[in-house]
NURONU-403687 format. One line per 10 residues: number of its first residue (from 0); for each residue x, y, z of N, C-alpha, C, CB. Coordinates in steps of 0.05 Angstrom, whole numbers. Atoms other than C-alpha are relative to their C-alpha. Glycine has a CB too. Layout:
! residues N
NUM) X Y Z X Y Z X Y Z X Y Z; ...;
END
This chain:
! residues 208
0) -17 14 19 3472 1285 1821 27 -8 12 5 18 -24; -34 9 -12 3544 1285 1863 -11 -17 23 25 30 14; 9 18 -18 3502 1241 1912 1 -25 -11 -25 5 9; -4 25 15 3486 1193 1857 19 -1 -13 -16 -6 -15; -24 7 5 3559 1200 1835 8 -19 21 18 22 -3; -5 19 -23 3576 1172 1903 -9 -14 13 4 5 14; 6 32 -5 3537 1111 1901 -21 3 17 24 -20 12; 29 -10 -20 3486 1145 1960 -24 -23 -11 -13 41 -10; 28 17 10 3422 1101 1962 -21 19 4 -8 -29 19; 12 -32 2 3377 1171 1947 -30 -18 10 0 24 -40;
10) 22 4 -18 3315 1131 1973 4 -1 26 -12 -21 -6; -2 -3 -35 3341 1112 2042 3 32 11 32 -19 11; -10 -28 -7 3371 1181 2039 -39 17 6 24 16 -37; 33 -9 2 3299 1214 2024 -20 -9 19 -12 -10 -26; 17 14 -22 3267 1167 2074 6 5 34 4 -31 -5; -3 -9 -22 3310 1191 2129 -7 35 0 29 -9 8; -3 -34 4 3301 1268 2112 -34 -11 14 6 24 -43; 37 -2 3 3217 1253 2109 0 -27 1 -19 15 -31; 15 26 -7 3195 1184 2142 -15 -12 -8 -9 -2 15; 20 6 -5 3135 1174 2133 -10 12 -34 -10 12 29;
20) 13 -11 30 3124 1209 2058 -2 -22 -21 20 24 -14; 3 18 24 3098 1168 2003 -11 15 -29 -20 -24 8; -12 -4 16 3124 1192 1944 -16 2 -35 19 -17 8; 14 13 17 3068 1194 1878 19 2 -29 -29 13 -1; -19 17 14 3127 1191 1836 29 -3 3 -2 7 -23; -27 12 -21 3199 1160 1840 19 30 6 26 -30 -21; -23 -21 0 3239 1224 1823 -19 21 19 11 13 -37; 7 -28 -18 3188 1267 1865 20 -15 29 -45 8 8; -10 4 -27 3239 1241 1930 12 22 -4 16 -26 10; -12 -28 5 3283 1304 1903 -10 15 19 -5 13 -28;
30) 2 -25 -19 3236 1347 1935 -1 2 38 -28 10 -11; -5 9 -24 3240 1315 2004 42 13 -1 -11 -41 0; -32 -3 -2 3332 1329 1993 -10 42 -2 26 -22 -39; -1 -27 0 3300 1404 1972 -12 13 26 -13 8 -23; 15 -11 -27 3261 1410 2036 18 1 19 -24 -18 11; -20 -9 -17 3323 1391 2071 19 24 3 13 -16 0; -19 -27 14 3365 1442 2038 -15 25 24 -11 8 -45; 13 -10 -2 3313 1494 2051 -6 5 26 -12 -7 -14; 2 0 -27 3302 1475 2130 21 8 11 -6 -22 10; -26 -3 9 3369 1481 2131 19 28 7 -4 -2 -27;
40) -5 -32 5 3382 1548 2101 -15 23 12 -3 5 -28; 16 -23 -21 3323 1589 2139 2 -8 22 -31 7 -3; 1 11 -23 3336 1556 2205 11 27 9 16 -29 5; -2 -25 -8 3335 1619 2251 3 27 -10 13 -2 9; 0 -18 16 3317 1660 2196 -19 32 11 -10 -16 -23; 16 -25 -15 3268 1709 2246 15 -5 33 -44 -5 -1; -15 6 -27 3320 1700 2304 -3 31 32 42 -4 -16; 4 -27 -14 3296 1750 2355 22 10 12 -19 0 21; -29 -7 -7 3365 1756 2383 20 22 -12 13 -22 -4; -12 -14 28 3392 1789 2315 -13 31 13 -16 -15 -39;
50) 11 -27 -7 3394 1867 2329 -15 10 -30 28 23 9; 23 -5 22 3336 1890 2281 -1 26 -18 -28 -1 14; 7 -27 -2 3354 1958 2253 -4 -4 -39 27 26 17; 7 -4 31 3327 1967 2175 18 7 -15 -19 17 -5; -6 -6 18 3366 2012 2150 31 -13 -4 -5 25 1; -25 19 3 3427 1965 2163 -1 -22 -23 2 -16 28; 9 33 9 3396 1902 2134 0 15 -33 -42 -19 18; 12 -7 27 3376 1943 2071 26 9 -9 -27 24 -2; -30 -4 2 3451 1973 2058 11 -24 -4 13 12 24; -13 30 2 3476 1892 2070 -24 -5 -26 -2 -26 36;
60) 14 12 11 3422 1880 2022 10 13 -31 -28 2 12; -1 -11 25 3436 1929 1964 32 3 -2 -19 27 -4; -31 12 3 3515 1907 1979 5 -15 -15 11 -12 18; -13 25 0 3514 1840 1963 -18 -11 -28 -4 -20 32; 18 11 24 3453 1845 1904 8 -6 -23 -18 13 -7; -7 -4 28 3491 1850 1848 31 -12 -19 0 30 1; -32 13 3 3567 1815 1859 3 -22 2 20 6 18; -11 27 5 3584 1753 1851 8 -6 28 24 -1 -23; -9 6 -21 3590 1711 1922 22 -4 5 -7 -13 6; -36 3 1 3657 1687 1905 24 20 4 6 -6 -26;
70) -14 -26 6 3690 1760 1889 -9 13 29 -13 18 -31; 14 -1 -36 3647 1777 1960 28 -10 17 -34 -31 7; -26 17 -16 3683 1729 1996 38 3 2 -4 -28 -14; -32 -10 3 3751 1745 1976 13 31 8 7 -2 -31; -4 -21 -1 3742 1815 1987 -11 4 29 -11 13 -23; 8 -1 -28 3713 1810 2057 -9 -23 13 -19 17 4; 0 31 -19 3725 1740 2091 -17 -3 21 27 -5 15; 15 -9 -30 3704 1770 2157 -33 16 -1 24 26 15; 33 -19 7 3635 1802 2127 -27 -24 16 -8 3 -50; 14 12 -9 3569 1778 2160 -12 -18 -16 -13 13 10;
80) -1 20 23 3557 1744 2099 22 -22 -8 -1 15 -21; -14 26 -5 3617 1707 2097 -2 -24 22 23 8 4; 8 18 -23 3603 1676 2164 -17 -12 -10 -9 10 24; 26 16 -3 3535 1652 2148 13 -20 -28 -36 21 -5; 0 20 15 3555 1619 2088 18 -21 5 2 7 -21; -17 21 -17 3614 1581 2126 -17 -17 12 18 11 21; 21 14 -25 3566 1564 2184 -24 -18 -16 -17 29 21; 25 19 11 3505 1534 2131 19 -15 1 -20 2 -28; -9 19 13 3557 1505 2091 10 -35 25 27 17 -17; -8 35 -18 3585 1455 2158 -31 -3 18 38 1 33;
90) 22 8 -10 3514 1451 2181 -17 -16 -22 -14 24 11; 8 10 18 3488 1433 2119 15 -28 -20 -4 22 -10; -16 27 6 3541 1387 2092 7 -20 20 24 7 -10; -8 15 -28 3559 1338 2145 22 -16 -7 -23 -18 14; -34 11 10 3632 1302 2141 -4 -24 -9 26 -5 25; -1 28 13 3600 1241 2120 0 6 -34 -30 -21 11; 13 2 25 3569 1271 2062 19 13 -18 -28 14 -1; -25 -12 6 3634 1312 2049 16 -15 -16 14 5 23; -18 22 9 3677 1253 2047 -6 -12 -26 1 -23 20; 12 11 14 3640 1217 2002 -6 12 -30 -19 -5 14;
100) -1 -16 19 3637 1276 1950 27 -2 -16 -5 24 11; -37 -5 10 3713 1292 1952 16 -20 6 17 24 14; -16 28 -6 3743 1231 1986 21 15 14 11 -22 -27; -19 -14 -26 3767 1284 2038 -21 23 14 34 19 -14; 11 -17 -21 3751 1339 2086 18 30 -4 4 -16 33; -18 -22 2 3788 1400 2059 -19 27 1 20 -4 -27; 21 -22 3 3725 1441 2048 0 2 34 -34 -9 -20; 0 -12 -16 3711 1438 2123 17 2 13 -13 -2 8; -19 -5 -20 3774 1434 2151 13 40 -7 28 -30 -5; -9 -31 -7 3796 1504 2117 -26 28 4 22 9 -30;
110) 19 -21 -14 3717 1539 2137 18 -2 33 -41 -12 0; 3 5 -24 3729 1514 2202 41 17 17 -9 -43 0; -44 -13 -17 3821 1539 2216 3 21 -19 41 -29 -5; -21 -25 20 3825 1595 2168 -21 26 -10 16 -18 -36; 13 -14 12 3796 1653 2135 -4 5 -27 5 14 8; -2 -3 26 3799 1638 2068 -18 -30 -11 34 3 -9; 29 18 10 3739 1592 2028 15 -11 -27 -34 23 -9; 4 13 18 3732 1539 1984 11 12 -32 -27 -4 3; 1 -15 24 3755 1559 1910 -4 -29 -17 28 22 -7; 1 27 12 3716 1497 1885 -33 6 -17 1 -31 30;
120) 33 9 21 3649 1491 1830 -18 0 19 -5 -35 -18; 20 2 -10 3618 1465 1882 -5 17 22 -2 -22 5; 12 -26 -14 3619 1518 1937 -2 17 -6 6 8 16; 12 -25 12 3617 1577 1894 -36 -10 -6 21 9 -33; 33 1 5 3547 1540 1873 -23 11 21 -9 -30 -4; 14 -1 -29 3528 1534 1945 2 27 7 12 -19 23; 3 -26 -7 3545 1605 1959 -17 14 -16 22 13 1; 17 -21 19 3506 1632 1901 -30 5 13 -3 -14 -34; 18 2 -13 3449 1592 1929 -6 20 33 2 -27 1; 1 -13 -29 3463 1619 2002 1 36 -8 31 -13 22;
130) 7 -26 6 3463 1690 1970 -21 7 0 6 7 -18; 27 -13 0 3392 1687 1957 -10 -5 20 -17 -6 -19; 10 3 -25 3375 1660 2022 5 30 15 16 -26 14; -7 -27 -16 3413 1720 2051 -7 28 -6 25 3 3; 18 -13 10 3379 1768 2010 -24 5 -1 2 -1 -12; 20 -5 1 3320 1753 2016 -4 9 50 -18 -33 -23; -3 -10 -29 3342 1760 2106 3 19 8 15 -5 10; -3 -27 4 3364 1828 2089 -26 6 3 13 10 -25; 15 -11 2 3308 1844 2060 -31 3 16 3 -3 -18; 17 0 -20 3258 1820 2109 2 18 22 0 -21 7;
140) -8 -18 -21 3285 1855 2159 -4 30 -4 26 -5 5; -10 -30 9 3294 1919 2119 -36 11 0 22 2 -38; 29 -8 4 3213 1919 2117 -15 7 28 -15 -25 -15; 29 -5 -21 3155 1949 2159 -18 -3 -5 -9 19 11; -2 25 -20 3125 1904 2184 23 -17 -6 -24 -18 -2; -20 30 11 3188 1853 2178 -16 -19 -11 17 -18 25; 17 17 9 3168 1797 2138 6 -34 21 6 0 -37; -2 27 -8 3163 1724 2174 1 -19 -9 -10 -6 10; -4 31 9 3183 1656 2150 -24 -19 14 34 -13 12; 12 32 -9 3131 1596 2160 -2 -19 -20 -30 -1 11;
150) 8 30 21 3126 1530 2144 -27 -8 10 23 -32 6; 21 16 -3 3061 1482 2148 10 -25 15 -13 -6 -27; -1 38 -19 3064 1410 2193 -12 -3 -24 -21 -14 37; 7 33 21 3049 1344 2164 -26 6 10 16 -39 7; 35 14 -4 2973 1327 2162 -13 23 -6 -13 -14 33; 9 -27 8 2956 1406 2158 -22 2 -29 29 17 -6; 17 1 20 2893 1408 2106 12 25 -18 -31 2 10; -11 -18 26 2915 1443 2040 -8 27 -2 -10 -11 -28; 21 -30 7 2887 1521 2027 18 7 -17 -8 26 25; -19 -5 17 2912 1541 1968 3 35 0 -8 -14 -29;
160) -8 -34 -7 2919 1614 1995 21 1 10 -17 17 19; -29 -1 -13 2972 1597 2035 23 -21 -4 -5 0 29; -26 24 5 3008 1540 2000 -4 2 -27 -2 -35 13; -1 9 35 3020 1519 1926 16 -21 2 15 21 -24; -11 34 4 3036 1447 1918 15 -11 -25 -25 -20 -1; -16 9 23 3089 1419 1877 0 -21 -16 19 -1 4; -2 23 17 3064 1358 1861 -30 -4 -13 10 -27 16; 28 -4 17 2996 1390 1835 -19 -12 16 -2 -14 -30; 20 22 -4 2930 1379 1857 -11 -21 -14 -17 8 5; 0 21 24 2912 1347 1794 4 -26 1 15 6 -16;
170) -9 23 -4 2946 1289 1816 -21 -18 26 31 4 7; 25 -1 -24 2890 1280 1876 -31 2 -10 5 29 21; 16 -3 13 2835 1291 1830 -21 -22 -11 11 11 -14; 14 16 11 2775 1244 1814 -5 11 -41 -28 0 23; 6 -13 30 2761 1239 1732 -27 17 -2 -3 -24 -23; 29 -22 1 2693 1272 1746 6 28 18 -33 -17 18; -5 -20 -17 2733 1330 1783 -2 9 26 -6 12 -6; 0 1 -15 2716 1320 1850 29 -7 17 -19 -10 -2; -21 22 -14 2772 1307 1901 -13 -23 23 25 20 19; 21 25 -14 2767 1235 1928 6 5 28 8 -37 -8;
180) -3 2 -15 2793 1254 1989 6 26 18 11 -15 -5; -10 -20 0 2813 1315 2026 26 8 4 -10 8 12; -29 -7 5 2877 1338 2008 23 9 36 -6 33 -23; -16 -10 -27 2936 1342 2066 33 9 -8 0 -29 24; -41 -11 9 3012 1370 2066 13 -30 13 21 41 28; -24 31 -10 3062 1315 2065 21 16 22 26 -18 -37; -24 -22 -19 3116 1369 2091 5 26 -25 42 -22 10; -10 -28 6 3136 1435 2070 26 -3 -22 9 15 31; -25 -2 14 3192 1441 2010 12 28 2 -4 -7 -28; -9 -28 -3 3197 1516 2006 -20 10 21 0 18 -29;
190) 14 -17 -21 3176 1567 2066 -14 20 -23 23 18 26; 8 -31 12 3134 1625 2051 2 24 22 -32 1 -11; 2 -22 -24 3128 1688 2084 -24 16 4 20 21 -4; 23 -18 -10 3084 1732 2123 5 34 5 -9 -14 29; -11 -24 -6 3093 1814 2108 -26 11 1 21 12 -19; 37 -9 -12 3031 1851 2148 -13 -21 -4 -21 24 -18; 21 12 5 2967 1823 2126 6 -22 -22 -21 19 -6; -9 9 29 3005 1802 2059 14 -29 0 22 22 -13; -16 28 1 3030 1722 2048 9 5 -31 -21 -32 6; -11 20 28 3075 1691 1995 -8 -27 14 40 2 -12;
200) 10 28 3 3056 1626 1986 24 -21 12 -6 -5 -33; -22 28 -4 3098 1562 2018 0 -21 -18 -5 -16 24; -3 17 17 3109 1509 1970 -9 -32 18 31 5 -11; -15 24 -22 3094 1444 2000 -14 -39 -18 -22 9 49; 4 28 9 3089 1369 1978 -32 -16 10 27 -18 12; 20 6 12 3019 1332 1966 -6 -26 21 5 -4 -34; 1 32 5 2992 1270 2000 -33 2 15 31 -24 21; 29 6 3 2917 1241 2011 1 -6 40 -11 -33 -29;
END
């Protein structure tokens, strides 16, 4: 919506996120802006680098479950949680897309020289969001087996064990119930995970 406040042309936009996706209806391009999001926010989400100890991750986890990100933030600037949500936020916003919001750069100029955050609608939103991202990082970690993030490629044939499609199969469907074709992933919107033998499902967009 603050995209299409700022005049954004949300198809070109949508067309540079996902190329090649054709779209079976106009407002499904959304989920192409949610896939960005989403790539985004788990990008080095199983970072082998990260020291791995459980009962850490699970402590950061049953910290941060229950408070408000905002009240967070104010109360520990310097927390490993504050960082990450600085670091999405100028990875994820980019100064064009910034500008164009606020008709300035004040959000990243004070992540980027100071220790003190945003006190704006719109980054408390974004932190709320980046809470559950980081919650659910905790908690992977805090597990045995850790759990793993994957996505699906493009062209990848459908299995609905390991995906759930957002734009329905239904929509792929001959009227005599047959599919006319065999179903493929356009791209990935939401990851799923892998804990042991056990999957959650990835979310991913529809095309023939």
């Amino acid at each position: 919506k603050e995209m299409e406040y700022a005049e954004w042309d949300l198809d070109a936009a949508a067309s540079s996120i996902q190329p090649d996706a054709i779209f079976s209806k106009p407002n499904d391009k959304y989920y192409a802006f949610e896939s960005f999001v989403c790539q985004e926010m788990f990008d080095d989400f199983n970072d082998p680098s990260m020291t791995k100890q459980p009962d850490i991750f699970f402590n950061r986890f049953m910290e941060l479950r229950s408070v408000i990100p905002a009240d967070y933030l104010a109360r520990k600037p310097k927390s490993t949680f504050a960082r990450f949500c600085g670091a999405k936020y100028l990875k994820l916003i980019n100064p064009k897309l910034e500008k164009s919001l606020f008709g300035n750069l004040d959000h990243r100029n004070l992540l980027m020289n100071s220790n003190e955050y945003p006190k704006t609608h719109f980054f408390y939103t974004f932190c709320e969001m980046a809470k559950h991202i980081w919650l659910l990082h905790c908690l992977a970690f805090s597990l045995s087996p850790e759990a793993s993030v994957f996505q699906v490629r493009k062209g990848c044939r459908y299995s609905d064990v390991y995906m759930e499609s957002v734009n329905g199969e239904e929509t792929f469907l001959m009227s005599n119930g047959s599919s006319e074709t065999e179903l493929r992933v356009g791209f990935t919107v939401i990851p799923g995970f892998r804990v042991g033998k056990s999957v959650v499902q990835c979310q991913v967009y529809l095309c023939r």
